[in-house]
C-alpha positions in Angstrom: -15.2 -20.7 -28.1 -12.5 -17.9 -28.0 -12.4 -16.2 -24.8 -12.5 -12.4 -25.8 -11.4 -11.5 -22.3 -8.2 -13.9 -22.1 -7.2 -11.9 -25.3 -7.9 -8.3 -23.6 -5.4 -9.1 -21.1 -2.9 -10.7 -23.4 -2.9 -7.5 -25.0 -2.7 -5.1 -22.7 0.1 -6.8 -20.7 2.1 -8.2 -24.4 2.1 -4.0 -25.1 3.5 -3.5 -21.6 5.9 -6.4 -21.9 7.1 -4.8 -25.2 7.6 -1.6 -23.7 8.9 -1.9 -19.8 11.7 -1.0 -20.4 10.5 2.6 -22.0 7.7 2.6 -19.6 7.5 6.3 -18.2 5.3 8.0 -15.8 3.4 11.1 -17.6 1.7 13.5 -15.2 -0.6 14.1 -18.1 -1.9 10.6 -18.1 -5.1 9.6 -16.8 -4.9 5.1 -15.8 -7.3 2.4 -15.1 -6.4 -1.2 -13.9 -8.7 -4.2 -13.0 -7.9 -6.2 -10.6 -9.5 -10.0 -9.9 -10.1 -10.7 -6.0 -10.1 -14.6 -5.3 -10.2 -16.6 -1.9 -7.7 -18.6 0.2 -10.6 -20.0 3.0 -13.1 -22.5 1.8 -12.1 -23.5 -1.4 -15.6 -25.7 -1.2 -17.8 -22.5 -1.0 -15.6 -19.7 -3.0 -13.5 -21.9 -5.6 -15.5 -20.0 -7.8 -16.1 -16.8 -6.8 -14.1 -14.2 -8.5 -14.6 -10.5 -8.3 -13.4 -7.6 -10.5 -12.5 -4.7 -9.0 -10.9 -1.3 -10.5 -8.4 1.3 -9.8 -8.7 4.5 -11.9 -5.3 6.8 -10.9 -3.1 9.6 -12.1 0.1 10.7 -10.6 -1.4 11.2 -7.0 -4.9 10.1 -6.4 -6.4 6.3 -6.9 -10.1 4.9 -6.9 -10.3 1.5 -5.9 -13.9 0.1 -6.0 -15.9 -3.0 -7.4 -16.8 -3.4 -10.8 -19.6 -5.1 -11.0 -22.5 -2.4 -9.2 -25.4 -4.7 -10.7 -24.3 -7.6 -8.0 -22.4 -5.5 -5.8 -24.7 -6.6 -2.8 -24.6 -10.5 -3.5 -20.5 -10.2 -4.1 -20.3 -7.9 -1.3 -22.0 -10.8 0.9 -19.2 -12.9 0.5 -16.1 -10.7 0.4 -14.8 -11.5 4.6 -13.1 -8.1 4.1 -12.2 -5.3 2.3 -15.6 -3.7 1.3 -16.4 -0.6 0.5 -14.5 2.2 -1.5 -10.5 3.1 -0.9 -9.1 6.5 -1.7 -5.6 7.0 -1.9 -3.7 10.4 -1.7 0.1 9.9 -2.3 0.8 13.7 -2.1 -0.3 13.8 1.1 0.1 10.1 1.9 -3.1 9.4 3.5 -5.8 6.5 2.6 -9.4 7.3 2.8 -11.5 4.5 2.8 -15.5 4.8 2.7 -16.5 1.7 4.8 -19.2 -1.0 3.3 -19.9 -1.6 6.9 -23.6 -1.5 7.6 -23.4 -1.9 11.4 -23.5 1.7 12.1 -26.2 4.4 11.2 -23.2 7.0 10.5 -20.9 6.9 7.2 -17.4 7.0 7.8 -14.9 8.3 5.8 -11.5 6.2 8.2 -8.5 7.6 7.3 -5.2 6.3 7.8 -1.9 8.0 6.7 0.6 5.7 4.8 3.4 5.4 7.4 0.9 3.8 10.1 0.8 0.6 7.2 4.5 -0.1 8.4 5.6 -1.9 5.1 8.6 -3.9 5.0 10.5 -4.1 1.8 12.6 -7.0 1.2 15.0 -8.2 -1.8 12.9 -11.0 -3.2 11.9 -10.2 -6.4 9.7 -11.7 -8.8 8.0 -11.6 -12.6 4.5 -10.3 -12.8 2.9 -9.4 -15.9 6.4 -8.8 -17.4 7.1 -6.2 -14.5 10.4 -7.2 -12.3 8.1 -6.8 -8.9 9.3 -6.6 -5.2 8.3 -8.2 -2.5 6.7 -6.2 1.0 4.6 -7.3 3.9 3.1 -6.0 7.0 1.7 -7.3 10.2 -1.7 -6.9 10.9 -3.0 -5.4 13.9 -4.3 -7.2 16.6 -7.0 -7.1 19.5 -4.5 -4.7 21.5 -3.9 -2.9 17.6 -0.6 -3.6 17.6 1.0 -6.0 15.2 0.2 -9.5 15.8 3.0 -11.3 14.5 1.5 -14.6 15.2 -0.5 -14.0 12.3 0.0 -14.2 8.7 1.4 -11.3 7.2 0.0 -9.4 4.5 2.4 -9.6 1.1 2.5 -7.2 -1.6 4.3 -7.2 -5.1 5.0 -3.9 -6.8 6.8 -3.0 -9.7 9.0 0.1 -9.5 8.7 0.8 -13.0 5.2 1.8 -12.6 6.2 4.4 -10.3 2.7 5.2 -8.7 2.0 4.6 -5.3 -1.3 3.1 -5.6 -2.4 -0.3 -5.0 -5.5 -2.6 -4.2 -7.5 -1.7 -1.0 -5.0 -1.0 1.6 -1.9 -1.6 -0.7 -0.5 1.9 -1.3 2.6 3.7 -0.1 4.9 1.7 -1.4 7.5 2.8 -4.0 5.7 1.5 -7.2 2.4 0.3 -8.2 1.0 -3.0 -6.5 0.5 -5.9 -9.2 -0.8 -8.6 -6.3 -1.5 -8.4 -3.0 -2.5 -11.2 -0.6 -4.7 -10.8 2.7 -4.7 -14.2 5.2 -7.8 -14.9 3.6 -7.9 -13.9 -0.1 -6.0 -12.1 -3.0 -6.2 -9.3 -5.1 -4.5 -10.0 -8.8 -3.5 -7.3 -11.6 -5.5 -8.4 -14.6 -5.4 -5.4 -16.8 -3.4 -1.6 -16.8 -4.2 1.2 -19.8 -4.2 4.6 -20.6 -7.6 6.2 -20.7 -8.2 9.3 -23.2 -10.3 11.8 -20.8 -12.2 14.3 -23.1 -12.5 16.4 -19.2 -9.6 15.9 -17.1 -11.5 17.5 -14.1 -13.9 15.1 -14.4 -11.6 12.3 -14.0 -9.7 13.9 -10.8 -13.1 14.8 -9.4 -14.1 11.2 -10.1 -10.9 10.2 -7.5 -12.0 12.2 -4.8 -14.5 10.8 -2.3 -17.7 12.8 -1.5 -21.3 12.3 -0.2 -22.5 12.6 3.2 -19.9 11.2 5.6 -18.0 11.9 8.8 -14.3 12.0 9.1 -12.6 9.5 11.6 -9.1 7.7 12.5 -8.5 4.4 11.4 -7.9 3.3 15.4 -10.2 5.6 16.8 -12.9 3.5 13.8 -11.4 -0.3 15.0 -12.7 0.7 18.6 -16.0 1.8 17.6 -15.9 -1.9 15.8 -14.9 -4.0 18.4 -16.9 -1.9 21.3 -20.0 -2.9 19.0 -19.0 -6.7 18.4 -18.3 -6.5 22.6 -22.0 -5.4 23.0 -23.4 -7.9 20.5 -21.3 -10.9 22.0 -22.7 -9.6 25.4 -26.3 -9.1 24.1 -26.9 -12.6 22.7 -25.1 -14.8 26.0 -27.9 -13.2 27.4 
């Protein structure tokens, strides 16, 4: 049987092969990317499990969500991180990101500006979906939240010739759009990138910006409301 989908993608990325080298950004362009998010624990229990997620951008803002709504909550159960809904604001350089956490009766909106993601840019470059990508990585942060560098780093790829500065999750500030990203414990995978036609092009923007009832809070100031709740809970069940 002919997979339909395995064609999609050939498509889209023989059309962006073909035109790379032409490939300019259009302020008047609305985009929408899927991304597949596999696991690098377990192998036994998520070998496979593969989610889709989606990124719908323009020139400054970015969406980045899960595709599939109908099984977000059995996908969701298995994803070790990363849940929830990421909004990006290159202008201003700040990432929103409207936690899937259910351990708290509030909904936070934790926001994190882009130069707090300390990205390192190297020189090692590699091929990805026909894009000449570069390599970046970070440190993540620790008990003490600084950067434990005893710990795997988190690598992204992105392709300056897609000059937005959007990405997967936390992947954005970086000079170009992020084709793959990898966590300690799973990967995020460019699958697909097109135009979409917009009939209302302030639907789409509105569409990019988060809203709902939610309170505003730092990304450090919401990792210590974590870890004092994970304290209590380790204390509450020695008990």
């Amino acid at each position: 049987m002919v997979n339909l989908g395995h064609i999609k993608i050939f498509i889209a990325f023989f059309f962006l092969l073909q035109n790379q080298n032409s490939f300019k950004f259009d302020s008047n362009e609305n985009y929408i990317a899927t991304y597949s998010k596999g696991f690098l624990v377990a192998p036994e229990k998520f070998d496979n499990i593969i989610i889709e997620y989606t990124l719908k951008f323009n020139e400054s803002l970015s969406k980045f969500e899960i595709s599939d709504k109908k099984n977000l909550k059995l996908k969701e159960s298995v994803v070790l991180n990363g849940s929830g809904i990421y909004f990006n604001e290159s202008n201003d350089a700040v990432l929103n990101h409207l936690s899937g956490n259910s351990i708290f009766s509030d909904k936070y909106l934790i926001q994190r500006n882009h130069e707090s993601l300390r990205w390192n840019i190297t020189s090692e470059t590699k091929i990805l979906n026909g894009f000449t990508c570069y390599k970046a990585f970070r440190y993540p942060l620790g008990l003490d939240f600084k950067e434990n560098k005893n710990e795997p780093v988190l690598t992204a790829w992105f392709a300056p010739k897609l000059n937005f500065k959007h990405g997967p999750a936390d992947a954005v500030g970086l000079p170009g759009l992020v084709l793959e990203y990898t966590h300690k414990n799973y990967f995020y995978r460019l699958e697909t990138l097109e135009t979409t036609s917009i009939d209302n092009n302030d639907d789409f923007v509105n569409g990019l910006k988060p809203k709902g009832d939610f309170k505003k809070i730092a990304y450090l100031d919401y990792m210590k409301k974590v870890m004092k709740w994970y304290r209590g809970m380790k204390k509450k069940y020695r008990k």
